[in-house]
C-alpha positions as a Python dict, from the first residue, in 0.01 Angstrom:
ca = {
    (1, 'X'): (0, 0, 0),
    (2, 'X'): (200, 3, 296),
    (3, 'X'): (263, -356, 467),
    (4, 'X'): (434, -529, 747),
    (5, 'X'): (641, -848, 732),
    (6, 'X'): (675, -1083, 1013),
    (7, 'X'): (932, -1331, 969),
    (8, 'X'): (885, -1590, 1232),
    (9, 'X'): (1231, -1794, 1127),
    (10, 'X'): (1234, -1808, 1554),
    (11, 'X'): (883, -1869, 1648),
    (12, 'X'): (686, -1587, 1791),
    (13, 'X'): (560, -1511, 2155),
    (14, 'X'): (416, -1196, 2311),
    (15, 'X'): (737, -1019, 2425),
    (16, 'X'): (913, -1103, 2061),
    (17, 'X'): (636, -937, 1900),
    (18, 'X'): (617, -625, 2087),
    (19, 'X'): (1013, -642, 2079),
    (20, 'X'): (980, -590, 1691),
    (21, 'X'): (719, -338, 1725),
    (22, 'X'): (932, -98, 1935),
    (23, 'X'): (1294, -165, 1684),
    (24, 'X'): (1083, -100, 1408),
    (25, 'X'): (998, 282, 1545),
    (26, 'X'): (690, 220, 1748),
    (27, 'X'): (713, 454, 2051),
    (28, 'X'): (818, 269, 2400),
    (29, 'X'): (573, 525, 2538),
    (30, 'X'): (256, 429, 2334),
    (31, 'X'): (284, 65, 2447),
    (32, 'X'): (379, 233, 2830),
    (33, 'X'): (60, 443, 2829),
    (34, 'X'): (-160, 147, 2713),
    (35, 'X'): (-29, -85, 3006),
    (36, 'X'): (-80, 189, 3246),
    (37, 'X'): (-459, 196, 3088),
    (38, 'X'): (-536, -120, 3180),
    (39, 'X'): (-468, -53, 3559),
    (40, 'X'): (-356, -384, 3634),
    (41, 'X'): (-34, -320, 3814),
    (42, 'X'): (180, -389, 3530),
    (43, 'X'): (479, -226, 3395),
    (44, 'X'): (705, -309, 3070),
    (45, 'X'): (1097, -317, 3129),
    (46, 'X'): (1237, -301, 2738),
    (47, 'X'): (1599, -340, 2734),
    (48, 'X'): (1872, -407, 2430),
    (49, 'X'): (2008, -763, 2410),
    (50, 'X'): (2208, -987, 2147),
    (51, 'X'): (2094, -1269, 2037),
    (52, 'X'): (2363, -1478, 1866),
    (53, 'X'): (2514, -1174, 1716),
    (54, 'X'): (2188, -943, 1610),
    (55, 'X'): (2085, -656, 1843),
    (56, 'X'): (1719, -687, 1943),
    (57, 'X'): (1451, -514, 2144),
    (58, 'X'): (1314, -720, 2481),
    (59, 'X'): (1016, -631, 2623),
    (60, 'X'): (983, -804, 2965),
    (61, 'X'): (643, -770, 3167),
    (62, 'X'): (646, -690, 3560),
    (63, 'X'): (323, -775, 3722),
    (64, 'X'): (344, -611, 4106),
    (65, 'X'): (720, -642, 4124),
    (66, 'X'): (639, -1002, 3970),
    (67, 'X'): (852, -1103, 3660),
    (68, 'X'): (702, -1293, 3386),
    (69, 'X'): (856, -1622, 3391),
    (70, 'X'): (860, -1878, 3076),
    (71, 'X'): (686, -2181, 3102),
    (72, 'X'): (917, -2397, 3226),
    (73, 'X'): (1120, -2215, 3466),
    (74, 'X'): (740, -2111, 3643),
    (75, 'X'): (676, -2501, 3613),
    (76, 'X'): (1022, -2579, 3793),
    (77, 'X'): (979, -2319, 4075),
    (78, 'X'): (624, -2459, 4097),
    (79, 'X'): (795, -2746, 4155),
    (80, 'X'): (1027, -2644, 4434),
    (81, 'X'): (703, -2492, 4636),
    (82, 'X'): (513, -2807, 4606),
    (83, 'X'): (842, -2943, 4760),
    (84, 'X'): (864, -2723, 5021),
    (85, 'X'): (533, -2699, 5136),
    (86, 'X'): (469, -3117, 5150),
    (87, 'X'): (363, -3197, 5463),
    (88, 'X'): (518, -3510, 5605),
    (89, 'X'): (474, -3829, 5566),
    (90, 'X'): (229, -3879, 5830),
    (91, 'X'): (-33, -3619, 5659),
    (92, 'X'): (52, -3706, 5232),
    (93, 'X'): (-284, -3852, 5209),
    (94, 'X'): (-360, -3483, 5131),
    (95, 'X'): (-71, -3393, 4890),
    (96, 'X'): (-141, -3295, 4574),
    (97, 'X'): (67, -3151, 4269),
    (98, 'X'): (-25, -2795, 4117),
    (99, 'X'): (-186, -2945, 3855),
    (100, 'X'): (-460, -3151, 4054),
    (101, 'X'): (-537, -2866, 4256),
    (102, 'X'): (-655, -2623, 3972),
    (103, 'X'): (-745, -2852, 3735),
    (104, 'X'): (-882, -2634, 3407),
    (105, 'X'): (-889, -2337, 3631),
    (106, 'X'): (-526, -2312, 3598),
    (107, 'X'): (-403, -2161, 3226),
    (108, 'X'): (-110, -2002, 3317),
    (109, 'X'): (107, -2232, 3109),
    (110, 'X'): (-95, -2056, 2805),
    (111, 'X'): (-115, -1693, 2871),
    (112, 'X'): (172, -1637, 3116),
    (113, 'X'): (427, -1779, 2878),
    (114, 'X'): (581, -1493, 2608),
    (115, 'X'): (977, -1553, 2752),
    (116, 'X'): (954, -1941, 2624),
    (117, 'X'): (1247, -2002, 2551),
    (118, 'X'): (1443, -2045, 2884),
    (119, 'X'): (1454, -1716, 3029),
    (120, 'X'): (1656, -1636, 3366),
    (121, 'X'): (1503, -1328, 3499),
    (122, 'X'): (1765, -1056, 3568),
    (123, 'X'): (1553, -999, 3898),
    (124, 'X'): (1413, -1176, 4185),
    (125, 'X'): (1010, -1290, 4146),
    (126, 'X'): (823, -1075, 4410),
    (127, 'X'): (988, -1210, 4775),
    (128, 'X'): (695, -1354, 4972),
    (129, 'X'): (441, -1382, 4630),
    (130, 'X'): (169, -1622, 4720),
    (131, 'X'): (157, -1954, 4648),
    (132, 'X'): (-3, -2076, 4297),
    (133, 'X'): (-328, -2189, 4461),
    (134, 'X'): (-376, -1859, 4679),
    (135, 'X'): (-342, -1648, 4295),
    (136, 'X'): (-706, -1553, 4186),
    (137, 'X'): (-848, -1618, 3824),
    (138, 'X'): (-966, -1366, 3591),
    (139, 'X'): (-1236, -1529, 3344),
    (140, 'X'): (-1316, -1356, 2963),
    (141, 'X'): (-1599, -1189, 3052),
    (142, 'X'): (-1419, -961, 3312),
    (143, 'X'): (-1060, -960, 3075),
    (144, 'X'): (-1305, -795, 2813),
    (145, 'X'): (-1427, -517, 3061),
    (146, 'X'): (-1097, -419, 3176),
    (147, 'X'): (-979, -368, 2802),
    (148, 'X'): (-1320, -202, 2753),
    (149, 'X'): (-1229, 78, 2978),
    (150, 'X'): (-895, 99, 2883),
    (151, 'X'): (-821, 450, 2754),
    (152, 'X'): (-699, 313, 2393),
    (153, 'X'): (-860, 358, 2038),
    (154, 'X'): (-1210, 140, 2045),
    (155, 'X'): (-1032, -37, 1751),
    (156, 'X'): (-750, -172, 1961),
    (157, 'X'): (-955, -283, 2194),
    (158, 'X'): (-1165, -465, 1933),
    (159, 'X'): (-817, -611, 1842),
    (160, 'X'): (-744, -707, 2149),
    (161, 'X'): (-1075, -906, 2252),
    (162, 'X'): (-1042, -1062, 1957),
    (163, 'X'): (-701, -1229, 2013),
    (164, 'X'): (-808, -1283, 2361),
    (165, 'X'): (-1098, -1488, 2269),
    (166, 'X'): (-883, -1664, 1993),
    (167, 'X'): (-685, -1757, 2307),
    (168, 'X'): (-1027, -1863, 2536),
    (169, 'X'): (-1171, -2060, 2213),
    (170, 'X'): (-840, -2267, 2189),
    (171, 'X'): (-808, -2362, 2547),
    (172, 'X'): (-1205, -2430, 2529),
    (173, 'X'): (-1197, -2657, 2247),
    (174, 'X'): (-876, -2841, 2405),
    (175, 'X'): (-1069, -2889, 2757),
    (176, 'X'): (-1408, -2909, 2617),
    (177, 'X'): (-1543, -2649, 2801),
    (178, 'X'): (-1737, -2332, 2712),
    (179, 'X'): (-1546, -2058, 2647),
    (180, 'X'): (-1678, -1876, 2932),
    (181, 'X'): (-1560, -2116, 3149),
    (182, 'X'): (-1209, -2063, 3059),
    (183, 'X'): (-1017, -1896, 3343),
    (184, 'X'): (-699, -1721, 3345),
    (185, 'X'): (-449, -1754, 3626),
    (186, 'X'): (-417, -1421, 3763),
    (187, 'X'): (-42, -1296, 3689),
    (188, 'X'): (-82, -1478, 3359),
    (189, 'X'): (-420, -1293, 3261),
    (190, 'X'): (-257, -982, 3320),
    (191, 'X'): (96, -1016, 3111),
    (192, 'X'): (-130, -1178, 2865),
    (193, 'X'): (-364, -877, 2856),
    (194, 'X'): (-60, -673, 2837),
    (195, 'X'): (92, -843, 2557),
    (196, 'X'): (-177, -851, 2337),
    (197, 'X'): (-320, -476, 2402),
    (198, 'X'): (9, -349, 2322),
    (199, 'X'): (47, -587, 2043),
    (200, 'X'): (-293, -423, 1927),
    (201, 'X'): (-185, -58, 2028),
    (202, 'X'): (117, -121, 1810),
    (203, 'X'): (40, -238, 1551),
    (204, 'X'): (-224, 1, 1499),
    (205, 'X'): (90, 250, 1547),
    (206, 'X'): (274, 70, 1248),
    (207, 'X'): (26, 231, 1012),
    (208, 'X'): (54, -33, 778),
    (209, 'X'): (-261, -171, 540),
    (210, 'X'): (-178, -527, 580),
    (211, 'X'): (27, -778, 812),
    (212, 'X'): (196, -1089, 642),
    (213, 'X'): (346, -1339, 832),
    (214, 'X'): (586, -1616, 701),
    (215, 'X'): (570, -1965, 805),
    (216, 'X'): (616, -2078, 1122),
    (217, 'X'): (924, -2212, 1304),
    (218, 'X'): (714, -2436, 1586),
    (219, 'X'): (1026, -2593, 1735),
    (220, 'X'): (1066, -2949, 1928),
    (221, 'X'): (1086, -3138, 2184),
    (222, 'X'): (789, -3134, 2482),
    (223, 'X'): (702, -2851, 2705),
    (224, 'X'): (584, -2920, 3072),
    (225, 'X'): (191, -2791, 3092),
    (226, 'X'): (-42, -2713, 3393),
    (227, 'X'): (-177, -3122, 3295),
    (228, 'X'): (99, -3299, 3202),
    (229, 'X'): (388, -3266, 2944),
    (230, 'X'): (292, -3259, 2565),
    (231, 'X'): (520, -3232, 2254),
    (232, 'X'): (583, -2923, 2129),
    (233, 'X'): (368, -2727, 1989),
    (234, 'X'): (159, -2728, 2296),
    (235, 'X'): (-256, -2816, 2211),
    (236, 'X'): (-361, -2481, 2236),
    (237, 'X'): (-105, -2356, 1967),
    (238, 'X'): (-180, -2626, 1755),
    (239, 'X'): (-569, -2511, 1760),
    (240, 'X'): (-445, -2168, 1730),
    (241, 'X'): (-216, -2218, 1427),
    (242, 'X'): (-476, -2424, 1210),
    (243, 'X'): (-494, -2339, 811),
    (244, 'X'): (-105, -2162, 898),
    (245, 'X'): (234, -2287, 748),
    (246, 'X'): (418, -2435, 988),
    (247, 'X'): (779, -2650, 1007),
    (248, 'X'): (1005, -2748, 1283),
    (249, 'X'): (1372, -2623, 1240),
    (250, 'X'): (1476, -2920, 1472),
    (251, 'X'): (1555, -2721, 1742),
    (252, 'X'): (1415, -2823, 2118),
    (253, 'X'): (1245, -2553, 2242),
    (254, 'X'): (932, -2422, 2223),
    (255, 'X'): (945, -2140, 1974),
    (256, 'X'): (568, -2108, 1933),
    (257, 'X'): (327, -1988, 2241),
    (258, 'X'): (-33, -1969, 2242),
    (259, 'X'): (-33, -1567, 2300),
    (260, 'X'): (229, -1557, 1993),
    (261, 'X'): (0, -1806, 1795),
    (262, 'X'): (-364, -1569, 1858),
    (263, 'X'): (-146, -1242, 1805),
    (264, 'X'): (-58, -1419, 1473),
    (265, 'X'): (-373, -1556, 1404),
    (266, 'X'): (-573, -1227, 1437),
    (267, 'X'): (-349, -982, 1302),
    (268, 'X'): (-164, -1117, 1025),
    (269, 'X'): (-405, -1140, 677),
    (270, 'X'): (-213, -1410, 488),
    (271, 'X'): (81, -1582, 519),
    (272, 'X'): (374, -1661, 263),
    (273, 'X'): (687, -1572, 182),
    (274, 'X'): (861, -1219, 172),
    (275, 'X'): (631, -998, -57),
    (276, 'X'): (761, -791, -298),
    (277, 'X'): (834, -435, -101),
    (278, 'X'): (1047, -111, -90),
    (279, 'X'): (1167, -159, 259),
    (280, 'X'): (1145, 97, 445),
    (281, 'X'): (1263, -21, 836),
    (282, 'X'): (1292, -317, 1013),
    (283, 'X'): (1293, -448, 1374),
    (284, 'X'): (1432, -717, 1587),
    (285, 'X'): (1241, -860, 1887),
    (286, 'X'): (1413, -1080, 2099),
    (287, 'X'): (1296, -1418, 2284),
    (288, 'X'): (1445, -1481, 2630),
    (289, 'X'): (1721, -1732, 2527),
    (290, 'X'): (2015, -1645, 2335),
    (291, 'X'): (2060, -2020, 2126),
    (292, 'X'): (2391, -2131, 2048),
    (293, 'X'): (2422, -2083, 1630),
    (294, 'X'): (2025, -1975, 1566),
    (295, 'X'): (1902, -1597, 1599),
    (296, 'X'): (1629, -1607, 1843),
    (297, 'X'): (1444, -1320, 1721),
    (298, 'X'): (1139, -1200, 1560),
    (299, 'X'): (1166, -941, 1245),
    (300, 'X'): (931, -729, 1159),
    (301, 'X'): (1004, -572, 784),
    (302, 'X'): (816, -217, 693),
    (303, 'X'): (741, -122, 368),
    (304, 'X'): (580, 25, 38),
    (305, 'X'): (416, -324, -152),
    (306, 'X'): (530, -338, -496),
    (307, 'X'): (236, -474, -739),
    (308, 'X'): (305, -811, -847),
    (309, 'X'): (137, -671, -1174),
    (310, 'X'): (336, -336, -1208),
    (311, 'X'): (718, -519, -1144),
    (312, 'X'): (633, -702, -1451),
    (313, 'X'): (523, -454, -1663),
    (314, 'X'): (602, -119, -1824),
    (315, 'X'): (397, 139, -1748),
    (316, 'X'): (371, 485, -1929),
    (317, 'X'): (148, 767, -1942),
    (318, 'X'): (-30, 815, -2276),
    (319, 'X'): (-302, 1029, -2461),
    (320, 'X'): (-643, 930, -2535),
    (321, 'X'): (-837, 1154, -2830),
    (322, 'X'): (-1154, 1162, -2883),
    (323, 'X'): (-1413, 1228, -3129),
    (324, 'X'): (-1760, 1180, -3228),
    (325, 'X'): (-1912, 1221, -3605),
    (326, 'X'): (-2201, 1087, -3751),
    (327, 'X'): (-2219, 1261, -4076),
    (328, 'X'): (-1843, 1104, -4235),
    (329, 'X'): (-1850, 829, -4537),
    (330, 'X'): (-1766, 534, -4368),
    (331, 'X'): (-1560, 502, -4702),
    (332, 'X'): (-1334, 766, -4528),
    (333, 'X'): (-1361, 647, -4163),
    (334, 'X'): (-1131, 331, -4232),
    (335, 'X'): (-893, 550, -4401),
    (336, 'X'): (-894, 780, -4132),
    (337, 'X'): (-809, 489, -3900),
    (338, 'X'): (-521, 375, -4156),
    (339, 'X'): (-373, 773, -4200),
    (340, 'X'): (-383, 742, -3787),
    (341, 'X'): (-160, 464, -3724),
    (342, 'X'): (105, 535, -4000),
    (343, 'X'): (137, 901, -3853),
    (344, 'X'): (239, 763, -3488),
    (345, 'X'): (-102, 624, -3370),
    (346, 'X'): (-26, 336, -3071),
    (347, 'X'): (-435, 213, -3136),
    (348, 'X'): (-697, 355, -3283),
    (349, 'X'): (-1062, 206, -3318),
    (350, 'X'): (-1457, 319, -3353),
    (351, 'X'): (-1730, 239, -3185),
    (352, 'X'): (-2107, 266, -3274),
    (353, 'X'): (-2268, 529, -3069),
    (354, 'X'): (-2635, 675, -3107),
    (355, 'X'): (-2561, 1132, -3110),
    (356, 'X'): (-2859, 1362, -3065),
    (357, 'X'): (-3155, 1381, -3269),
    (358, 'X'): (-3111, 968, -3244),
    (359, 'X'): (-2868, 1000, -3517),
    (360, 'X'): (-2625, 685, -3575),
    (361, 'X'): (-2269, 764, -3531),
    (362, 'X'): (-1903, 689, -3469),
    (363, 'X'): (-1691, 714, -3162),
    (364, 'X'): (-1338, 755, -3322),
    (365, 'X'): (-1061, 702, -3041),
    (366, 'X'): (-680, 724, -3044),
    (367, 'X'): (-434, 600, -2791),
    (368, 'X'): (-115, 788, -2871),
    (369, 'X'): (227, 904, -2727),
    (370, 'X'): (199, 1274, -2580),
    (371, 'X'): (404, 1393, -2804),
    (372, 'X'): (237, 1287, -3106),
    (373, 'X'): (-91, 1417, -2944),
    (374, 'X'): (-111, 1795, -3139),
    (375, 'X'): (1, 1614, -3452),
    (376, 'X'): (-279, 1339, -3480),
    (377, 'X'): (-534, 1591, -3354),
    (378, 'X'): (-475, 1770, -3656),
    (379, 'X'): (-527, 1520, -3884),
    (380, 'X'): (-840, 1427, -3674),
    (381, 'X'): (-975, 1731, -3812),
    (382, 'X'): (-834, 1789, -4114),
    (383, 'X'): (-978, 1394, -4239),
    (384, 'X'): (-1304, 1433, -4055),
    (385, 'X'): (-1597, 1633, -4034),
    (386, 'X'): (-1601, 1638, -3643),
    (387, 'X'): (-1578, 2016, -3483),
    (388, 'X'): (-1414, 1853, -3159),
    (389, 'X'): (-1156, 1645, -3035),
    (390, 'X'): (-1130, 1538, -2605),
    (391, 'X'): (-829, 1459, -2494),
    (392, 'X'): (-686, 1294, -2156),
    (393, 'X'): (-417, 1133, -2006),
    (394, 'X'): (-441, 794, -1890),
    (395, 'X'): (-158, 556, -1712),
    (396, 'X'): (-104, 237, -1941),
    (397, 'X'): (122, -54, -1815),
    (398, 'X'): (252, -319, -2086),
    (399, 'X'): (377, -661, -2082),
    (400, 'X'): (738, -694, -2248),
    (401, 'X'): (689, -814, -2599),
    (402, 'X'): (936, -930, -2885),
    (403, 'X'): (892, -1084, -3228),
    (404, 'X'): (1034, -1402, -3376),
    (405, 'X'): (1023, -1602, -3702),
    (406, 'X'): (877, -1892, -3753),
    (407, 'X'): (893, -2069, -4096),
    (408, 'X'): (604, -2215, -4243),
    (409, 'X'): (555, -2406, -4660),
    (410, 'X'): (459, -2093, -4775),
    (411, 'X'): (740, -1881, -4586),
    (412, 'X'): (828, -1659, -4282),
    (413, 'X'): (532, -1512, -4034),
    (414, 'X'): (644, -1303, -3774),
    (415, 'X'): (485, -1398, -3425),
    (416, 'X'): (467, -1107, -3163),
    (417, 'X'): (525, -1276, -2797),
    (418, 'X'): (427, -1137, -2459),
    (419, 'X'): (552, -1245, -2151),
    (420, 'X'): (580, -1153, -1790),
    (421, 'X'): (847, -1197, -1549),
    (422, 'X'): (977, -1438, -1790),
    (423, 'X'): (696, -1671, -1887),
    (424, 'X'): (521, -1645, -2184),
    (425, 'X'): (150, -1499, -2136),
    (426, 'X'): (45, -1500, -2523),
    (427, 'X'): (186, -1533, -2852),
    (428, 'X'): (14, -1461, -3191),
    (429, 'X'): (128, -1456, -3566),
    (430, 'X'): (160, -1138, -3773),
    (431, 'X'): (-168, -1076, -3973),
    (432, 'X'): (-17, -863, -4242),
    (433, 'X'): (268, -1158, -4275),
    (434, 'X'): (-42, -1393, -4305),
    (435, 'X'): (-246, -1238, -4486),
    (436, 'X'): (12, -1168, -4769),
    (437, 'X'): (64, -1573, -4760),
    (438, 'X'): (-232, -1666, -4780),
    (439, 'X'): (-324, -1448, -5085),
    (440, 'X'): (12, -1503, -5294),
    (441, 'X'): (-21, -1879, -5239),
    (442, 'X'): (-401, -1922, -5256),
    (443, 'X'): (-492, -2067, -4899),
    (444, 'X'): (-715, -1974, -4662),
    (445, 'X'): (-596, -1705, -4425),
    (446, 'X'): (-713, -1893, -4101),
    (447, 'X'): (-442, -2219, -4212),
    (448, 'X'): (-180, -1981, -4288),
    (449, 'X'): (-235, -1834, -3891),
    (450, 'X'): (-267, -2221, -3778),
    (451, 'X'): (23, -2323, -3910),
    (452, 'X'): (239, -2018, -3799),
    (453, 'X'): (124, -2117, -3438),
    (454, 'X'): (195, -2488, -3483),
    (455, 'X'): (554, -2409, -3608),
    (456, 'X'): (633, -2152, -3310),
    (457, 'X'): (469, -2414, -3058),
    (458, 'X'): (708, -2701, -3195),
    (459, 'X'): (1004, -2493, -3188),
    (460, 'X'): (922, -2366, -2850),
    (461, 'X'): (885, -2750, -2719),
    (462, 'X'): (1226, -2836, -2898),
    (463, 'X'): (1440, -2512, -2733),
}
């Protein structure tokens, strides 16, 4: 099974996911060809950039010559217009900040958000871009038809509604509105929509079975919202990131955004810590600031899953033979069975089964290595009265197993131990060592086997 790792040691956002996507091999042009889909007058600019020392992918998002702005540089320049567009004294009675004029209307500061941490554009915003109160609103119900008819596979676009209204259903819950009340600021609805088709589109791309995510690196300190500033995570993350491990490194920033939280949410199945994998590739996907000492990046680790089961454990092909007889002395049957094992045999054991004419018989079977396959077949038929044997190869995987002594009053019992990766899984005494106790000292078998188990227990306890 193929899988994808997501270490979020740096938080995750929009841009930092689809950063990782293209390092790790998925094409720049995919993720170009679903933006141009949507028909929303976006474009991706992806660029190579160091961040404290690692080479990473960033994604940026253009909306009409418009560059996506983190959440608090857009809150600072929102800032400056307010400023600048006062009126004086003489008229404040009808001043108000951007946050009182949009009220709940206004969630840019959770969708138009995936450079958090302290980007500085590398070009001018849009010269003459309208104020934030002229920008129209895009609400779910319209954000689903415009990924509806966007030329992608129907199950990225499933994807991507589905993170979408993971996003809606956050903000919802944290205004106590309906969902379909939600309302997206218009540049943010559209590098949200962006961000979270191609994060659908690409992943989709990675042609992996499963997505695990490690814990979460949240961050610290407060971020400056559309009502007010709140500690980091911001509400809508917090929603977003319920039942998921999170921690804060310490560092102040926010590390987390809502569109990285619903990406994460939706498309990772689990979360934990690095699975056990042949890696294949790996990516790097940057987020906007390069911190002094800490890798602000997302990684995104491909690979072949190793079973938890088979790296603890041998496993080896072996031969299963076959037989059925129902006319053989039973008499002759067990020593069959005995003759099996001391040529080679790994198991052998019967079974009851009812042949034609409704006559009673025995299912003889033999596990056995391939090379002693020709050999025990031929005793299979010289000891029994059967006219065929079947034969197959079948995988078999083993735990490790070892023997150790364990003295008892009546003397030394072998007990066979399994164990996997270490521990101990099962442990049981030698019969044959029992059973020759028990009958040259006259005790019951079964206290010969209890006592064997107490004495490797105690010793086990005293190591």
């Amino acid at each position: 099974m193929r899988i994808a790792y997501l270490e979020c040691f740096s938080g995750i956002s929009g841009d930092m996911f689809l950063g990782a996507l293209v390092d790790a091999g998925v094409s720049p042009r995919l993720l170009e060809d679903a933006v141009a889909a949507l028909g929303v007058g976006a474009k991706l600019e992806i660029s190579r950039v160091m961040r404290s020392g690692i080479s990473a992918t960033k994604v940026d998002v253009w909306v009409d010559g418009e560059k996506d702005m983190p959440r608090e540089e857009y809150w600072a320049k929102q800032d400056r217009d307010n400023v600048a567009r006062a009126p004086s004294p003489a008229k404040s009675d009808h001043a108000h900040g951007h946050d009182h004029e949009h009220g709940l209307d206004h969630q840019h500061d959770h969708v138009h958000h995936h450079d958090h941490e302290h980007h500085h554009p590398d070009k001018p915003s849009r010269a003459g871009a309208p104020a934030p109160h002229e920008h129209t609103h895009r609400g779910l119900t319209e954000i689903r038809k415009i990924i509806s008819s966007a030329s992608i596979s129907d199950s990225a676009k499933k994807t991507a509604i589905a993170i979408f209204e993971a996003l809606g259903a956050a903000e919802a819950k944290i205004h106590n509105v309906p969902i379909e009340e939600i309302h997206f600021h218009e540049v943010g609805a559209v590098d949200a929509m962006v961000d979270i088709v191609c994060a659908s589109v690409g992943s989709e791309a990675l042609g992996v079975d499963e997505i695990v995510c490690s814990p979460l690196n949240v961050g610290g300190g407060t971020v400056k919202c559309a009502h007010g500033t709140f500690p980091v995570p911001a509400p809508a993350t917090v929603e977003l990131l319920k039942d998921a491990p999170v921690y804060s490194s310490g560092l102040q920033a926010e590390l987390v955004t809502p569109t990285g939280a619903a990406i994460v949410k939706t498309l990772a199945h689990r979360f934990g810590a690095l699975p056990q994998m042949k890696i294949e590739k790996s990516g790097y996907g940057a987020g906007s600031s390069d911190f002094n000492r800490h890798a602000n990046v997302a990684r995104l680790v491909i690979g072949e899953a190793v079973s938890t089961l088979a790296a603890h454990t041998t496993s080896e092909t072996i031969t299963v033979l076959e037989a059925n007889v129902d006319d053989l002395n039973p008499q002759v049957f067990g020593y069959v069975m005995d003759r099996l094992l001391e040529e080679g045999a790994l198991d052998v054991f019967g079974m009851p089964v009812q042949m034609k004419k409704n006559r009673p018989g025995s299912l003889l079977t033999v596990l056995c290595k391939p090379e002693d396959a020709d050999k025990l077949t031929q005793l299979i038929f010289a000891e029994t009265t059967t006219l065929g044997v079947r034969r197959r190869e079948e995988a078999r995987q083993t735990l490790a197993r070892r023997w150790e002594n364990v003295r008892t009053q009546w003397g030394e019992v072998r007990i066979k131990i399994a164990s996997m990766n270490g521990t101990v899984t099962n442990y049981a005494p030698e019969y044959e060592d029992c059973r020759r106790l028990a009958a040259e000292h006259r005790v019951p078998l079964k206290t010969v086997m209890q006592e064997a188990s107490r004495a490797y227990l105690g010793r086990d306890q005293n190591l």
